[in-house]
FILO-100438 format. One record per atom (N, C-alpha, C): x, y, z negated; atom name; residue in one letter; residue number from 1. Coordinates in pm, whole numbers. Layout:
<recs>
<rec><px>X</px><py>Y</py><pz>Z</pz><atom>CA</atom><rest>A</rest><nr>NUM</nr></rec>
...
</recs>
This chain:
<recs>
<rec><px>85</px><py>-118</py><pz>0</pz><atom>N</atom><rest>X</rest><nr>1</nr></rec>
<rec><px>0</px><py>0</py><pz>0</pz><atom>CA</atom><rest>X</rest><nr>1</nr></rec>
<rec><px>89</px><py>124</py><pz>0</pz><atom>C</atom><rest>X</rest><nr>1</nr></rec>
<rec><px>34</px><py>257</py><pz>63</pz><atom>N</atom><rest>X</rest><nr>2</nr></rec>
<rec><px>120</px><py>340</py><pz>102</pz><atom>CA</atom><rest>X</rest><nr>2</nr></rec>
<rec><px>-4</px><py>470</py><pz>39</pz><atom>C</atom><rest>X</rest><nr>2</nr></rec>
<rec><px>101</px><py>573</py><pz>-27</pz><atom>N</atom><rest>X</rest><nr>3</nr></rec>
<rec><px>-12</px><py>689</py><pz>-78</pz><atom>CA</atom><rest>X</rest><nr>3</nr></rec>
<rec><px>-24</px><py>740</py><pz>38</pz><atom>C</atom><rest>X</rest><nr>3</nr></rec>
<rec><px>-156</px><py>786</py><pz>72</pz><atom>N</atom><rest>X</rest><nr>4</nr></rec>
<rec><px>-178</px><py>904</py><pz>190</pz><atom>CA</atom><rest>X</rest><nr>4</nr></rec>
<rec><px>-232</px><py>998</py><pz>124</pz><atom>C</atom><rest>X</rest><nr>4</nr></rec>
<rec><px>-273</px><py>1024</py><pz>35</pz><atom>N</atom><rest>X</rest><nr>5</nr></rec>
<rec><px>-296</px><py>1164</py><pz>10</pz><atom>CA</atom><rest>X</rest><nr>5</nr></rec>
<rec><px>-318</px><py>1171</py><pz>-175</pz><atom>C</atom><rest>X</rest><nr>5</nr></rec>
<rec><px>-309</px><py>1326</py><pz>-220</pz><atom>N</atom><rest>X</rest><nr>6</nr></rec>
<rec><px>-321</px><py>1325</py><pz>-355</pz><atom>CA</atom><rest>X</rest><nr>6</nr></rec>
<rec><px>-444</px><py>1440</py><pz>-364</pz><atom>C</atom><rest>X</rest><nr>6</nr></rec>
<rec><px>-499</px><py>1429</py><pz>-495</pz><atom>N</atom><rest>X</rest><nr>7</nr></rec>
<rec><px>-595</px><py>1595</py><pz>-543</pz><atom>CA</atom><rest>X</rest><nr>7</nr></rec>
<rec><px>-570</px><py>1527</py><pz>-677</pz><atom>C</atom><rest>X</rest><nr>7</nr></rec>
<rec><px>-670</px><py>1634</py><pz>-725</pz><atom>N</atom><rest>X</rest><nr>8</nr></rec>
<rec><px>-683</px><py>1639</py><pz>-857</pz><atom>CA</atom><rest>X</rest><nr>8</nr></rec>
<rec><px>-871</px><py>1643</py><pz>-883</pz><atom>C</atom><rest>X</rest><nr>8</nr></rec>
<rec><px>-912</px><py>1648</py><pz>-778</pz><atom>N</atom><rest>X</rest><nr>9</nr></rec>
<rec><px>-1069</px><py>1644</py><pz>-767</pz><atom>CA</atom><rest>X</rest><nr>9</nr></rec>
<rec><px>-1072</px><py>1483</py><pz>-781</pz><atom>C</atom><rest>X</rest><nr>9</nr></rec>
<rec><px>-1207</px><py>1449</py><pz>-837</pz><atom>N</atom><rest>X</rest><nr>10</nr></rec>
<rec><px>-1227</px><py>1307</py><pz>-816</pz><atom>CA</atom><rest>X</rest><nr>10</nr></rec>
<rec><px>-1336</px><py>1281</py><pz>-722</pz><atom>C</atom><rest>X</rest><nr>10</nr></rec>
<rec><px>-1459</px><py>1437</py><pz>-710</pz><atom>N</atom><rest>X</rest><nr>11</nr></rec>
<rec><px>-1549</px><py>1369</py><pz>-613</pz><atom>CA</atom><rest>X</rest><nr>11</nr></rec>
<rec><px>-1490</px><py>1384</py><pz>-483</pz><atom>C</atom><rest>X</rest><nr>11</nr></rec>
<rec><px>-1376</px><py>1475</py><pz>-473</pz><atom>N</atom><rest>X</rest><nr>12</nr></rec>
<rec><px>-1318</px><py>1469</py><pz>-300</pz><atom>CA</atom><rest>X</rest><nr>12</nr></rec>
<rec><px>-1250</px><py>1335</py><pz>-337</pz><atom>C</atom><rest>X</rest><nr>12</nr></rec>
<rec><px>-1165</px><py>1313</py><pz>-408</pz><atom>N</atom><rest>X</rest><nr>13</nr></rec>
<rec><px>-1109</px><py>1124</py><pz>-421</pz><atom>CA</atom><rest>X</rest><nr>13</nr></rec>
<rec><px>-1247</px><py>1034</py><pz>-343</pz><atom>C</atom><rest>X</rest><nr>13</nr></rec>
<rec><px>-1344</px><py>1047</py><pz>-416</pz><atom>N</atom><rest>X</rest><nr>14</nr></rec>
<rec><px>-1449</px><py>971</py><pz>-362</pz><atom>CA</atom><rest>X</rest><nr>14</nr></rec>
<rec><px>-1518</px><py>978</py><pz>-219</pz><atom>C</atom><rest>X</rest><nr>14</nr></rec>
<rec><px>-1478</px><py>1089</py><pz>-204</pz><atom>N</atom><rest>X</rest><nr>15</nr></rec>
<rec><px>-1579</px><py>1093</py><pz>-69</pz><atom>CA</atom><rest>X</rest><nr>15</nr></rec>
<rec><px>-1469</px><py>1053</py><pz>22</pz><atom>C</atom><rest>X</rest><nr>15</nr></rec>
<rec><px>-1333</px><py>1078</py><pz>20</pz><atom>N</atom><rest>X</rest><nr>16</nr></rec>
<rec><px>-1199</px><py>1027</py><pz>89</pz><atom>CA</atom><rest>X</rest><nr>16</nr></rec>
<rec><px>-1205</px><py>905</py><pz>118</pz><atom>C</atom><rest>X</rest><nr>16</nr></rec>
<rec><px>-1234</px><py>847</py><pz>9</pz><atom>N</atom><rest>X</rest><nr>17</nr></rec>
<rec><px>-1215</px><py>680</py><pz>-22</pz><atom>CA</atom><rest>X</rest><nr>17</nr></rec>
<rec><px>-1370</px><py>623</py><pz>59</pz><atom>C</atom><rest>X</rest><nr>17</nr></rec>
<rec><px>-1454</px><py>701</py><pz>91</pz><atom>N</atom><rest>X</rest><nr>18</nr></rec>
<rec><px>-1600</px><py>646</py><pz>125</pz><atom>CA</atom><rest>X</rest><nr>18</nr></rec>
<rec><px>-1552</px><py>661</py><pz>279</pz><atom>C</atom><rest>X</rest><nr>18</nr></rec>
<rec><px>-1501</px><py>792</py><pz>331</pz><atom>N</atom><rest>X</rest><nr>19</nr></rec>
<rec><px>-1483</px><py>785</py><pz>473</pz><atom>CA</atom><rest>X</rest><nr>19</nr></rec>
<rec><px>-1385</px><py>720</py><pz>524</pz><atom>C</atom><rest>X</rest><nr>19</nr></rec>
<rec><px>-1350</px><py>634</py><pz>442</pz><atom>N</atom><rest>X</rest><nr>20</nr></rec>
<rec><px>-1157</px><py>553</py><pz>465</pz><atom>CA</atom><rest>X</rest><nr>20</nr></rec>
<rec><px>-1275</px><py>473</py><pz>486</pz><atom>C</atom><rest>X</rest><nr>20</nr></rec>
<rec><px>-1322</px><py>387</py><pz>392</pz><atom>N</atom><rest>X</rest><nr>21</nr></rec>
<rec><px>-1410</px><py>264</py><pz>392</pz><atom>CA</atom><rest>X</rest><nr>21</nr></rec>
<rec><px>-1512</px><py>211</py><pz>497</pz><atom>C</atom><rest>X</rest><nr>21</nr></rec>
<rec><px>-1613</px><py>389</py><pz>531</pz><atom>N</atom><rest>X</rest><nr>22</nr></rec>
<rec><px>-1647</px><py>365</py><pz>675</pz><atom>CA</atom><rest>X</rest><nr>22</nr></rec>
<rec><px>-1563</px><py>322</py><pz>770</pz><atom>C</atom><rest>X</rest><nr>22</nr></rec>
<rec><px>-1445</px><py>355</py><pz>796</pz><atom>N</atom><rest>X</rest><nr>23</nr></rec>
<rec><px>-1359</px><py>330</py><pz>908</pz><atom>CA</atom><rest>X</rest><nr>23</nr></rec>
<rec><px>-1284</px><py>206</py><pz>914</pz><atom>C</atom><rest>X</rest><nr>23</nr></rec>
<rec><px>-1335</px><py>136</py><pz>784</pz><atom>N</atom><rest>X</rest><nr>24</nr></rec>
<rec><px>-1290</px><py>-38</py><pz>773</pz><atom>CA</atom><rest>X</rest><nr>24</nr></rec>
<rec><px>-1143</px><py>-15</py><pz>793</pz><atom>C</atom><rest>X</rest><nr>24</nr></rec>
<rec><px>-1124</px><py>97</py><pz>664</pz><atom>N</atom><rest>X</rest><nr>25</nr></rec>
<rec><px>-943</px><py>111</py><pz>600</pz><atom>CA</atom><rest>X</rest><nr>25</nr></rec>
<rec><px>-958</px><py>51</py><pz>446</pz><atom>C</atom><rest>X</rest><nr>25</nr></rec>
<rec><px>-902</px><py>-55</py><pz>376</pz><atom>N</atom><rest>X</rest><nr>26</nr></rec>
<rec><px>-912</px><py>-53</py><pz>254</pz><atom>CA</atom><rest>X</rest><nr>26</nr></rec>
<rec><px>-833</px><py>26</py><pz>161</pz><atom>C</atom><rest>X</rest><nr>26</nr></rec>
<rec><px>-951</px><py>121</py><pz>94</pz><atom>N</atom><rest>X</rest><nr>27</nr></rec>
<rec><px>-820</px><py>208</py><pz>-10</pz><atom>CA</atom><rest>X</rest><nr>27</nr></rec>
<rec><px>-879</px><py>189</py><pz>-164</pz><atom>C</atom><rest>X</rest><nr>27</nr></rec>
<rec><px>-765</px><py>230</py><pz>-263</pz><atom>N</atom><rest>X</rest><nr>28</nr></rec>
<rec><px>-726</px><py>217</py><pz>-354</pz><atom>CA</atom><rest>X</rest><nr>28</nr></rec>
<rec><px>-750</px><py>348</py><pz>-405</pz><atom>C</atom><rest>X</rest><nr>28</nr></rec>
<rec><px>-778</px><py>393</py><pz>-526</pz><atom>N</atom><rest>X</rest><nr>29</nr></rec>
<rec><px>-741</px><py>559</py><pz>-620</pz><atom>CA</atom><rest>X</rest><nr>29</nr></rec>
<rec><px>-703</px><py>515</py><pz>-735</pz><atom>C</atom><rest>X</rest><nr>29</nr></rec>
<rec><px>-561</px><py>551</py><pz>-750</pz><atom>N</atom><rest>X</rest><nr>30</nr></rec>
<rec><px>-491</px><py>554</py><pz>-881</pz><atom>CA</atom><rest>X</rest><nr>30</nr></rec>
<rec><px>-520</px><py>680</py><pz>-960</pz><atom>C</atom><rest>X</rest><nr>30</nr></rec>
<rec><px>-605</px><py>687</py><pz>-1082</pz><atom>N</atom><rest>X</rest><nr>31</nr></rec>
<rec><px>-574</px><py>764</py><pz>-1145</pz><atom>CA</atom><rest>X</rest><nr>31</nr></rec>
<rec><px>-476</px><py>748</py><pz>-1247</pz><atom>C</atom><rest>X</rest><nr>31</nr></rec>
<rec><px>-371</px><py>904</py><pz>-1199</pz><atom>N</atom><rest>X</rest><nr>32</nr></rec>
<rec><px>-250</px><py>972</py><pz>-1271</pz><atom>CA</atom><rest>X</rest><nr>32</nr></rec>
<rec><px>-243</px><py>1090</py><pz>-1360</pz><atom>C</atom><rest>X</rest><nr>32</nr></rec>
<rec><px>-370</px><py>1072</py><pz>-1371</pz><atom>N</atom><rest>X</rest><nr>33</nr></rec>
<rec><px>-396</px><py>1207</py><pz>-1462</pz><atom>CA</atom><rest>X</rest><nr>33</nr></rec>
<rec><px>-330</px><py>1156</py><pz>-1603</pz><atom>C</atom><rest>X</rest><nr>33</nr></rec>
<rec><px>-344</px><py>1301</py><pz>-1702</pz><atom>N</atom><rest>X</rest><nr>34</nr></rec>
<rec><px>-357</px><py>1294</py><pz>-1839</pz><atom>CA</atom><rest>X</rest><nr>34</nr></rec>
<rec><px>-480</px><py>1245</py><pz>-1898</pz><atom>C</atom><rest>X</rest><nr>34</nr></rec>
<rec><px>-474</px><py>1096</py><pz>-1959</pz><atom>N</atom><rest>X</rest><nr>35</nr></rec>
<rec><px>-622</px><py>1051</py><pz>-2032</pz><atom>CA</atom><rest>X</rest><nr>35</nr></rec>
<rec><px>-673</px><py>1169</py><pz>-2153</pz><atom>C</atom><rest>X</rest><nr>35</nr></rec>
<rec><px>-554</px><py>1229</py><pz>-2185</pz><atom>N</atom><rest>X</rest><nr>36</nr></rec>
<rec><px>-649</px><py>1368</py><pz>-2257</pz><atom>CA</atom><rest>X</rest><nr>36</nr></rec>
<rec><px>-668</px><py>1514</py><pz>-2245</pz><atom>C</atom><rest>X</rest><nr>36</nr></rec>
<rec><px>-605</px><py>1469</py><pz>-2137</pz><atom>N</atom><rest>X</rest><nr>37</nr></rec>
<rec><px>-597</px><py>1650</py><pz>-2055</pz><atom>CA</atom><rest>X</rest><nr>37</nr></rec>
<rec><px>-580</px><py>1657</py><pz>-1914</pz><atom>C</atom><rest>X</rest><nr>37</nr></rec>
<rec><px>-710</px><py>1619</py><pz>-1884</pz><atom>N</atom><rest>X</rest><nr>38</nr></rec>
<rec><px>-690</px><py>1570</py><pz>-1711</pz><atom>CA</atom><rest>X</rest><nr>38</nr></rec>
<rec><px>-672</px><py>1665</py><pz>-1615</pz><atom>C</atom><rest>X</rest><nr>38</nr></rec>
<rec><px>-623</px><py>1801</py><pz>-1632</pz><atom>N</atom><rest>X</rest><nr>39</nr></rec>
<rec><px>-609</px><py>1862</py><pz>-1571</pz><atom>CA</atom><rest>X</rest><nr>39</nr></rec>
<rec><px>-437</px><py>1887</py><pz>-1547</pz><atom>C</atom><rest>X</rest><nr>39</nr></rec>
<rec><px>-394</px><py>1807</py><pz>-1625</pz><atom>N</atom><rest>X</rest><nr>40</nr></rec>
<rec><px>-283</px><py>1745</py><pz>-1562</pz><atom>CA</atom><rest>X</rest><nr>40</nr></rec>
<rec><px>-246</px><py>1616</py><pz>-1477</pz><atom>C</atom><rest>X</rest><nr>40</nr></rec>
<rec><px>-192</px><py>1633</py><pz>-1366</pz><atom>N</atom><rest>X</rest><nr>41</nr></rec>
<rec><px>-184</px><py>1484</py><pz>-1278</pz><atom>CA</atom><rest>X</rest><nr>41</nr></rec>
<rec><px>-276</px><py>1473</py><pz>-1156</pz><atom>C</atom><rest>X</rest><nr>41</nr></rec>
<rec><px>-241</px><py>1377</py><pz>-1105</pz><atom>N</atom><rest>X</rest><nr>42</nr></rec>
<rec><px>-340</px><py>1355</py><pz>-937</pz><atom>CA</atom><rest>X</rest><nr>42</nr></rec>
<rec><px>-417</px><py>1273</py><pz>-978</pz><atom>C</atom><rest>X</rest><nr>42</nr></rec>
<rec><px>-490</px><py>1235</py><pz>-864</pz><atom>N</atom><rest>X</rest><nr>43</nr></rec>
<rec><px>-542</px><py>1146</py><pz>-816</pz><atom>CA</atom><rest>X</rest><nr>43</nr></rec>
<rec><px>-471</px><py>1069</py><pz>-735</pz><atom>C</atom><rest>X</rest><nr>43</nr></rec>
<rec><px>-412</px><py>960</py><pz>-702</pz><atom>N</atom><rest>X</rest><nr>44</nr></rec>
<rec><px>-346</px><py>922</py><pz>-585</pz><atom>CA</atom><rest>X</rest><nr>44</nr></rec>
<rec><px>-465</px><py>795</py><pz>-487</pz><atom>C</atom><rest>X</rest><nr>44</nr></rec>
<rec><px>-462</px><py>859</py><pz>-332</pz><atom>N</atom><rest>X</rest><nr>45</nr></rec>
<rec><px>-518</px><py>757</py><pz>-265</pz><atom>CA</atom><rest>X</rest><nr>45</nr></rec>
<rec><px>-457</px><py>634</py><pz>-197</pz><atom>C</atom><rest>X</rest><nr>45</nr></rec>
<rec><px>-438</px><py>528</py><pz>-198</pz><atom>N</atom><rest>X</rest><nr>46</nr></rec>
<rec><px>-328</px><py>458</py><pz>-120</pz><atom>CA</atom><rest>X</rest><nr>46</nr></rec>
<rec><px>-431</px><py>352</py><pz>-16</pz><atom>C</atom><rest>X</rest><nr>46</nr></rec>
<rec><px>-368</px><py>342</py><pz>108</pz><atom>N</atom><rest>X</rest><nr>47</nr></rec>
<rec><px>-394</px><py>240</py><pz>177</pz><atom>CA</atom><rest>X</rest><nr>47</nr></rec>
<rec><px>-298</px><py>150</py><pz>241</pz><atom>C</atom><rest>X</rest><nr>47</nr></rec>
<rec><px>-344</px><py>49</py><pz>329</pz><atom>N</atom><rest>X</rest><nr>48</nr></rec>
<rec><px>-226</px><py>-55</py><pz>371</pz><atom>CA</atom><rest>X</rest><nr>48</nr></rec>
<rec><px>-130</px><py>44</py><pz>428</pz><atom>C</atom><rest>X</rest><nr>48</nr></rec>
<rec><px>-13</px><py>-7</py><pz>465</pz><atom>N</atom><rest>X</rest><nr>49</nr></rec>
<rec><px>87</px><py>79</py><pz>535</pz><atom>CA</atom><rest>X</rest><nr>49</nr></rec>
<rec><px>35</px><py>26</py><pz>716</pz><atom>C</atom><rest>X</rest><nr>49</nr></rec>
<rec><px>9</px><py>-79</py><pz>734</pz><atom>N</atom><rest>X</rest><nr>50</nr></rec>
<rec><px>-36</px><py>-50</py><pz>924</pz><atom>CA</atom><rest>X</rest><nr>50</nr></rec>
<rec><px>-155</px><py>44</py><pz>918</pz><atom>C</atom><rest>X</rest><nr>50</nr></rec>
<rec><px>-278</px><py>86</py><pz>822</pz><atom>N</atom><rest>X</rest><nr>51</nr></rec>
<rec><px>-328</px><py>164</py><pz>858</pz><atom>CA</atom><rest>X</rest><nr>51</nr></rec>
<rec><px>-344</px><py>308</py><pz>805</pz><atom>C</atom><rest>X</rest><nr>51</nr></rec>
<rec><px>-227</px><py>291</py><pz>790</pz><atom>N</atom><rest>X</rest><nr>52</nr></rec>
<rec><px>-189</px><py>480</py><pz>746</pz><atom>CA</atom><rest>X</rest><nr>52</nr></rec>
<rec><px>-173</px><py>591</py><pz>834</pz><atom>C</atom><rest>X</rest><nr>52</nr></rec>
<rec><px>-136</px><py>558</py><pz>942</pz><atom>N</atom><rest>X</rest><nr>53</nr></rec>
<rec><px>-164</px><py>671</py><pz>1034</pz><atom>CA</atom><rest>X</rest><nr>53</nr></rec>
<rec><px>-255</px><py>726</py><pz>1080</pz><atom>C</atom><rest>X</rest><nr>53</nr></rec>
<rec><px>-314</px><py>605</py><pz>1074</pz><atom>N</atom><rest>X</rest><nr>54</nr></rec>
<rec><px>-501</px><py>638</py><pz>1120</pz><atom>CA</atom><rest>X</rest><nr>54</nr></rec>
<rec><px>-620</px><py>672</py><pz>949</pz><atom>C</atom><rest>X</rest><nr>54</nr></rec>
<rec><px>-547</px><py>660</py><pz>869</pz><atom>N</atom><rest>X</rest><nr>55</nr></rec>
<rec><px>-612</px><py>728</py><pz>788</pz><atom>CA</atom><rest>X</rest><nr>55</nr></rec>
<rec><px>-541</px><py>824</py><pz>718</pz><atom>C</atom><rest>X</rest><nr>55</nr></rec>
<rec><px>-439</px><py>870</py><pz>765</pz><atom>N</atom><rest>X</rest><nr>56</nr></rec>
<rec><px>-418</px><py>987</py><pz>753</pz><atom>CA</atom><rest>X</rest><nr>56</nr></rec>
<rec><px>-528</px><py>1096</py><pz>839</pz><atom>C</atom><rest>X</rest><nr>56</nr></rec>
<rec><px>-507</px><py>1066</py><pz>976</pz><atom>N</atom><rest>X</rest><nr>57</nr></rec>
<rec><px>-616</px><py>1148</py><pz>1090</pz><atom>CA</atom><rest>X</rest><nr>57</nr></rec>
<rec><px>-766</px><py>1138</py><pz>1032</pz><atom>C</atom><rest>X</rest><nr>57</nr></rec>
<rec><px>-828</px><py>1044</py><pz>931</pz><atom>N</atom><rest>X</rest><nr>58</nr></rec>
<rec><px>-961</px><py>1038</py><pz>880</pz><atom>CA</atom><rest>X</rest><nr>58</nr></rec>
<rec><px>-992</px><py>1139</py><pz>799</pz><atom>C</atom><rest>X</rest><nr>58</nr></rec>
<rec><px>-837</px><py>1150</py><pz>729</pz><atom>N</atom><rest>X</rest><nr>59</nr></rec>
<rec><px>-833</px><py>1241</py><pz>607</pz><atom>CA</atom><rest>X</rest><nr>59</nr></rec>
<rec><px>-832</px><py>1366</py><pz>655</pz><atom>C</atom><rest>X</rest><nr>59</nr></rec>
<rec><px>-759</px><py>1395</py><pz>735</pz><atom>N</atom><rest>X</rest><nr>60</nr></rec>
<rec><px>-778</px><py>1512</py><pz>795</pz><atom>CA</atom><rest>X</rest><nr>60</nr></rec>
<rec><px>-845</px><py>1580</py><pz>837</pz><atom>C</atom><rest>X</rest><nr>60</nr></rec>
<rec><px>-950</px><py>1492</py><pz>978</pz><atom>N</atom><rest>X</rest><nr>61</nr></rec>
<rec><px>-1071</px><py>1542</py><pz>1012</pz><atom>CA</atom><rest>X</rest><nr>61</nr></rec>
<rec><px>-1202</px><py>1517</py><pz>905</pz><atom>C</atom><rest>X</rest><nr>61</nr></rec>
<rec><px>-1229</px><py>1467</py><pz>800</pz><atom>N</atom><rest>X</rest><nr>62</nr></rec>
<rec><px>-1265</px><py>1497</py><pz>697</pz><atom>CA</atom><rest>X</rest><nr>62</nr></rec>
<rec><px>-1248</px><py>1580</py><pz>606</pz><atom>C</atom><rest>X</rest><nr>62</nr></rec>
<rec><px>-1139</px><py>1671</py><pz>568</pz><atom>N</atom><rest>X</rest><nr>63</nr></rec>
<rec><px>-1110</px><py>1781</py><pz>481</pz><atom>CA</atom><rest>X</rest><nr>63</nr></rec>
<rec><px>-1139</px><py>1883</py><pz>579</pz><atom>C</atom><rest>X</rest><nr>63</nr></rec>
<rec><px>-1115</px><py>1900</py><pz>723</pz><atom>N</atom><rest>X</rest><nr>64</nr></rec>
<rec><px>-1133</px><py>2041</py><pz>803</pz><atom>CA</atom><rest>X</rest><nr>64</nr></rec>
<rec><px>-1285</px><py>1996</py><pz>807</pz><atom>C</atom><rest>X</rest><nr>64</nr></rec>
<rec><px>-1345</px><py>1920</py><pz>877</pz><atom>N</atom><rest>X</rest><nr>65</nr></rec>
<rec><px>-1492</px><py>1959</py><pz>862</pz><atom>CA</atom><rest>X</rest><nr>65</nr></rec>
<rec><px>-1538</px><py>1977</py><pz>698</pz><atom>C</atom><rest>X</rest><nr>65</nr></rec>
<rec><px>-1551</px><py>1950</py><pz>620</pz><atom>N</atom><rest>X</rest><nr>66</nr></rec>
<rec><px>-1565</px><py>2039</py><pz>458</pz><atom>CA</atom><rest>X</rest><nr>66</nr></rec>
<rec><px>-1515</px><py>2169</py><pz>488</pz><atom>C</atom><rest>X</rest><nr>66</nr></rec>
<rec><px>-1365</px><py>2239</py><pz>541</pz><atom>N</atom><rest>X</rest><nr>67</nr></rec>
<rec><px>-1384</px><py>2363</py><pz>525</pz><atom>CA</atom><rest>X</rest><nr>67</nr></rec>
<rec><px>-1482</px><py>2450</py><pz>612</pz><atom>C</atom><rest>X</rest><nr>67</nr></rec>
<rec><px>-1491</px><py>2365</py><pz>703</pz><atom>N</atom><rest>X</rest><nr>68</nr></rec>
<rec><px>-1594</px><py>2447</py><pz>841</pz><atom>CA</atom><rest>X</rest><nr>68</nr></rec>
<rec><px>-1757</px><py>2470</py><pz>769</pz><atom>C</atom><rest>X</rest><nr>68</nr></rec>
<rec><px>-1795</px><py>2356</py><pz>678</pz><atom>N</atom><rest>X</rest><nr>69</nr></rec>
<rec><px>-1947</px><py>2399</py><pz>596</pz><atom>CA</atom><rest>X</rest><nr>69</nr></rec>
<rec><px>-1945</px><py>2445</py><pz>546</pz><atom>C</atom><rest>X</rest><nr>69</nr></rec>
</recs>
């Protein structure tokens, strides 16, 4: 498994991980936060390493359409 992307949001973690899943990518979210001060630390998303390139481009055109609404 390979990280493709980090936040610190968990519902963008989720909706990341939902549009990976549509695209029949299996991913993973490590939470790296602080268990008592979660506003320290990521989120980390990881998927296989053959399909990281292509969910990198998911991730992408998923975060620009969010800024376009």
């Amino acid at each position: 498994m390979k990280i493709v992307h980090t936040t610190q949001d968990r519902i963008i973690a989720n909706i990341l991980k939902a549009e990976l899943e549509n695209n029949n990518i299996e991913t993973v979210i490590m939470d790296k936060r602080d268990s008592s001060i979660s506003s320290f630390g990521y989120l980390e998303i990881y998927v296989p390493e053959p399909d990281f390139e292509t969910a990198k481009r998911v991730i992408e055109e998923s975060l620009k359409n969010d800024e376009e609404e």
